[in-house]
Each structure stands twice: as C-alpha cells, then as structure tokens.
C-alpha angles and dihedrals in degrees: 000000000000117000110245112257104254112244114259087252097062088042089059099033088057091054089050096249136128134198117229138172117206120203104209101194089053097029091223119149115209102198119185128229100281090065094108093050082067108037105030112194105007122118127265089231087051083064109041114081120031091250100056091043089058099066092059084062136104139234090357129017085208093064110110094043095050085049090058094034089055096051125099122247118251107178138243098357085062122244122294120229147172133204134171122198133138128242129213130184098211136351078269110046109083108252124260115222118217142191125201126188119168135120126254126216133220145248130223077261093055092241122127110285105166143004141183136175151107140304122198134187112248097166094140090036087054089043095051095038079053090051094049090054087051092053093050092058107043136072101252095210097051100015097235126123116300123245089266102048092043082059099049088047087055093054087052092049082049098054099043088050096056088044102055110032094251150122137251136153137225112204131192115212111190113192104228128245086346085158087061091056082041090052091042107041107012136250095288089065092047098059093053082059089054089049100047099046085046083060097044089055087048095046086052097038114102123220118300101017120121135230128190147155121271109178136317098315097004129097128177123220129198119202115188133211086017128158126203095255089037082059097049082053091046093050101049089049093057097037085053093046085060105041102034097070130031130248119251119221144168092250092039157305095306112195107203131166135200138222123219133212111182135170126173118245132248101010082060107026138020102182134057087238089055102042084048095046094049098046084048093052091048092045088054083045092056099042088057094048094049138328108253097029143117140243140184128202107249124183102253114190090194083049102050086041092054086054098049086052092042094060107045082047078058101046087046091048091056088042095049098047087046087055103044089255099139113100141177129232129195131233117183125241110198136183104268079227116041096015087224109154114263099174148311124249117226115241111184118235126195116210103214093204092248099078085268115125128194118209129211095280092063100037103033094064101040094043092047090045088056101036094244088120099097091052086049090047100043084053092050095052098049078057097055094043094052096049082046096058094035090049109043095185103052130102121208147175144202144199129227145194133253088243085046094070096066102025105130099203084056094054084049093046089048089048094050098041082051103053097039077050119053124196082013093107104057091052088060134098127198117197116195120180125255090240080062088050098055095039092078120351095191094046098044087050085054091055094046088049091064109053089044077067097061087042097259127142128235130230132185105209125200087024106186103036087085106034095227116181132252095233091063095052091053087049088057095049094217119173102222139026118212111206108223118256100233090064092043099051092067117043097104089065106023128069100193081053090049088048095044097045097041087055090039087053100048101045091053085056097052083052084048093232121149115244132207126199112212129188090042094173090177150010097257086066087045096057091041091059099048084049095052087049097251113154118216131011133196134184144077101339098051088042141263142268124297143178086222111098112225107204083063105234130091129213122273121251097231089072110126116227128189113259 
C-alpha cells in the first residue's frame, strides 16, 4: 500500500521551518501552522505584527527591515533577500538562531510593501560558523589570539588610548633559548613549554587585558589602563611566573625563562608598527643584557642621533658603490730581518665625492650592522683582483667579513675572478678574524680548504683578542698568523705584552706558521720581534696605509670584474 503523502505543514514543521506573509502597510505577520515548531513558547502576540516581532530580535531589532531595504529591486517577482538573527524570549532564555530567506514586494512608491517567505532554525549552522571564526582568530597550539588579530587588538587599544587621554602598554615575552629545548628534547616538548607559559601569562593577566601570539616563541601582551610603573610590576610578576617553576613535560621537568621588551602607547608610540618595533628593539635589549630580564623603550637622543647617522653612512655607502666610490689603500707588510717588502694588505676607502675620504673604521661596522658588508666585500675583491692581474708582481690581502665567509655569491665571484686570472690566486692573501675562527671551526676549515685550493693563502687577523688555541689553528691548517695590534704597541713598556707576544710568536713557529706583528711604533719593537723570530711586521714605523700604489702601475681598465 503506498504511504500517504504528509501534508506540506508537517514537512516544514519537521525541518524546523514556517512559512509567513508580512503586510508592511498594516505590520501584520501571517504565520502558518508550523510557527510553534519554531518558536516554542513564545506567544502568539509576540509574533503578530513586525514590532513586536523585533524585540524578540538579536543583535538589532532593525534587522529584517535593513535586510529588505538593502535589496535590489527586481521587478515585478518581487526581490529576493536573506537575513540571519537570533531571538530570545527573555536575558535568561538561550538564543534561537534564525535564518530567513523570502522576496518582498513593492509599492507605487518602490518601498517595501510585502513580503513572504521562510525561517528556519540554524541553530548548528550559526554554532559551527561561530566555531570556524573562532578558529580564524586564535593560535591553534596555545588557543590565544593569533598574530593578525593581536594586531588588529593593539590598533584598537591605540586608538581608545588616544581617545580618551589615557595609558596602555604593549609587552613582548620571548621565551629564551627555546631552540636549545627544540635541539634536547625535541619540538613536541617544546611545544608543551609554549603552552604552559601561554597558561602562566593568562593566569597573571587582569581583566581586559589581551594575549596573543606573536611568532614561534613570542607572545604580546596588552595590558590596558598601565602606567609605567604599573608595566615594570607587570612585568616582574610574569617574568617570575615563568622562571620561578619548572615545565613539565612528558620527557621531563623542563626550567625556562623569558625576556621582556615593553613601551606605553600612545606616549611612545602611535602606530601598531611603532609600538611593535619598540617592544622588539627592548626585548633584544633585554636578551642581550641578560637572559630572563626586562626592558622598557625610552626616547635616546645618542641613540636617535647614531641612526640618523646611520642612515645617511648607509645611503652614501649604496651611492658610493653605485658610483665606483669605493677605493683601496695599501699598507706595507715587510720581513722583520731584511725589511724587504712581503706583501700589502688591502684597507677599503670611500671617496665621499667632496675631497673628503672614510676609512675602515667608519664604513666596516655600519655596513656590517645594516647588512650592507657583503656589497662592500664583493667590491673590494673585484679591486684587488684587478690590481692582482694588472701588477704581476705584486702580493695583496684582503679582509673580509664574518657573513663573508659563508656568502655564497662571493664563493661564486672568487671562482669566477680566478679562473678569468690566472696566477692571480696564489698572489693573494685572505685575512679572516680570529672571532670568525672560533665561531665554527668545521665550517671555517672548510672555507680555508677551499681557497688552498685556488692557491690562495690564509691569514687569521687580530690573533690574541679571542684566545684561540693552537690546536685549532693547527686543525685549520692557515698560513699565517697576524698578532693583534693592541698586545704589539706596547712591548717595549709592558711586561705581561712582552710575555704574551714572545710565546704567540714561538708556538706558531713550532706550527711552522708563519706570524705578523701589527701596530710596530719604533725600532726598539722592531728589533724585539725579529728577535723573538717573528717574520713580518707592519705599523707605524714601516709606514701606513695609502691610496698610492707603490709598485707604480694601475689596473687596466679592461679588467673584467664580477657584477
């Protein structure tokens, strides 16, 4: 027998839907019989004009009309529209989430005259739509807002502040050596440390204020309605929530500690770049001080000044190696017995256009601070390359920078100049600093592997300011060994000088590497050093650095140099 076909009511009323037509003019509602299925409990009175409808309505009682006065007319079918709110029956009933979807119809004046149509229940559409938000705007690992929407809280803070003559603060907590815990006990337990610190700011934050997460071991914090002195408390009392008990974890108990860079907002900062550039420069500040300590942005005029200077160092730099501006200069490097030249060592020069000329001191740290070194390295090697190929007699080296080292485009440019030169290589001389030596002993063999290769020799430069051992410089395998000027300048005077370059000198020559004494102010040093053994000397005495070149000849200009 077939089943009898349900009536349309009982269809709509089982989806949880009703049909309704809504005379404008009068504001009367028509619902049809499946009406209670979707409002339960709420009077039929409630329901029967439009006003009274709309104060049943959440988050605006204005809803529905806005929704039909929005729509675009399309003519005589009437306009179609959609609309989602919630309607509660009282603050302490739960809201019912509604969707409504119908077509109005218009009057001789074009407003909205009728309209009819259908409301659902989407009460588990509304709830995972809700979810998904949620999603978009929180950190999925600690469940605090995400880096965007931190941002965006900021701005807001901002912008109250300003409004309203008061003062807030924006924090960020760094999580110290986090790669260490990463490299020990792996990234899952690394991650337990990120959420439980996450939990021990939110545990100490009061209400209203906001957390989020900044970056891998960062997190911001935005502390409303804070005085200076209210952020230095604040701080303290997070810094010691961290440190003062350790992290458990499933591979162990794990101690960590944070860092902390702050500045107030607005009075330091009126933008969310600002306030986030200012609270990363203190928490650098911080890190550097002392792992686990805290820092606030303070106006520095030295420091202001610096980066002004700073930058127009940096704009002249670019200019000058677009222009050709950067220039070499020659200091002499001579045997400590016969004074019979061995080689010059290269010291870059940048003409500043006005007769004016800087020497390494001014250029070399501000280039290295803002990453403009390697330009300034890869110039200076197409120089001495090309003074090497136009002079065949001539012996140089160069200096170059940590980054250098390992600066692929520079191993390429070497590679290239070599093999366009030869015979050029095995004239040349690179001098790395002893810093460089220590950093990373495998990777810097490798390096002087590879320009033994070429033919080149190896220098350390500034030898003594490290205290590197012997036995890595044996390990590296570098040709010679140049005594660093601060313990030279002084043997004549200073025992302890006299001690530490005598022993420098003799276990390089048990190494048999050759050593260099920089900074020889005299002849009385001089004399000391070759008696010592030691085999070339530079300074002062044998005479300093300049831009003449003293084998008389200049490179052609048909050198080729790598671009």
């Amino acid at each position: 027998m077939t089943p009898a076909l349900p009536q349309a009511s009982e269809i709509l009323a089982g989806l949880g839907q009703a049909v309704f037509v809504w005379d404008l003019a009068s504001d009367a509602i028509v619902w049809g019989e499946q009406v209670g299925a979707v409002f339960p409990g709420i009077p039929a009175e409630r329901l029967a004009t439009g006003a009274e409808f709309a104060r049943l309505i959440e988050p605006t009682q204005s809803l529905r009309s806005a929704a039909l006065a929005q729509s675009a007319v399309h003519g005589a079918d009437g306009t179609p529209y959609r609309v989602e709110y919630g309607v509660r029956m009282s603050a302490s009933d739960p809201v019912v989430w509604i969707e409504e979807t119908g077509r109005w119809f218009a009057g001789p004046d074009g407003r909205p005259l009728r309209a009819q149509g259908i409301v659902s229940i989407n009460n588990e559409r509304h709830v995972r739509d809700e979810e998904l938000a949620r999603l978009a705007r929180l950190d999925p690992l600690t469940g605090e807002l995400n880096r965007t929407h931190l941002i965006a809280a900021l701005a807001e803070t901002i912008e109250e502040a300003t409004r309203f003559r008061s003062t807030s603060a924006f924090m960020l907590l760094g999580i110290d050596h986090l790669a260490r815990v990463n490299d020990a006990f792996g990234f899952d337990v690394a991650d337990a440390v990120i959420l439980d610190v996450a939990k021990r700011i939110r545990a100490r934050l009061r209400g209203g204020d906001v957390l989020g997460r900044f970056s891998g071991n960062k997190f911001g914090l935005i502390l409303k309605n804070c005085t200076i002195d209210d952020m230095n408390i604040a701080a303290e009392r997070f810094l010691a929530g961290i440190r003062d008990e350790v992290v458990p974890t499933r591979s162990g108990p794990v101690s960590v500690t944070a860092s902390i860079g702050a500045v107030s907002v607005p009075r330091y900062a009126r933008s969310t770049d600002e306030a986030i550039n200012r609270a990363h420069e203190t928490l650098d500040a911080a890190k550097r001080r002392r792992a686990g300590s805290f820092a606030a942005w303070r106006p520095n005029a030295e420091r202001d000044a610096q980066r002004r200077v700073n930058i127009r160092v940096t704009d002249e730099i670019v200019t000058a190696l677009n222009e050709r501006r950067i220039l070499l200069a020659y200091e002499p490097v001579v045997a400590a017995g016969t004074r019979e030249g061995a080689f010059h060592e290269c010291l870059v020069r940048m003409d500043q256009g006005d007769g004016q000329v800087l020497l390494a001191p001014d250029i070399v740290p501000v280039a290295e601070r803002l990453g403009l070194i390697r330009l300034v390295d890869h110039r200076v090697l197409e120089l001495v390359v090309a003074e090497l190929a136009a002079s065949p007699d001539v012996r140089l080296s160069l200096n170059i920078s940590p980054d250098t080292t390992m600066d692929p485009d520079w191993w390429a440019g070497i590679e290239s100049l070599m093999h366009a030169h030869p015979g050029v290589a095995e004239r040349l001389i690179v001098e790395i600093t002893e810093t460089v030596a220590i950093q990373d002993i495998d990777d810097v063999r490798a390096f002087v592997g590879r320009l033994k290769h070429f033919g080149s020799r190896i220098a350390i430069d500034d030898f003594g300011a490290g205290y590197t051992s012997f036995r890595n410089l044996r390990k590296l395998g570098v040709d010679i060994v140049k005594i660093d000027g601060a313990f030279v300048q002084n043997i004549t005077h200073s025992a302890d000088d006299r001690a530490f370059v005598q022993t420098l000198i003799d276990l390089a020559r048990r190494l048999d590497i050759k050593t260099v004494a920089e900074w020889v102010q005299d002849e009385e040093a001089a004399s000391m050093l070759r008696d010592w053994g030691c085999d070339y000397i530079q300074g002062r005495l044998i005479g300093l650095a300049s831009a003449e070149r003293p084998w008389g000849s200049s490179p052609s200009s048909a050198v080729p140099v790598a671009g």
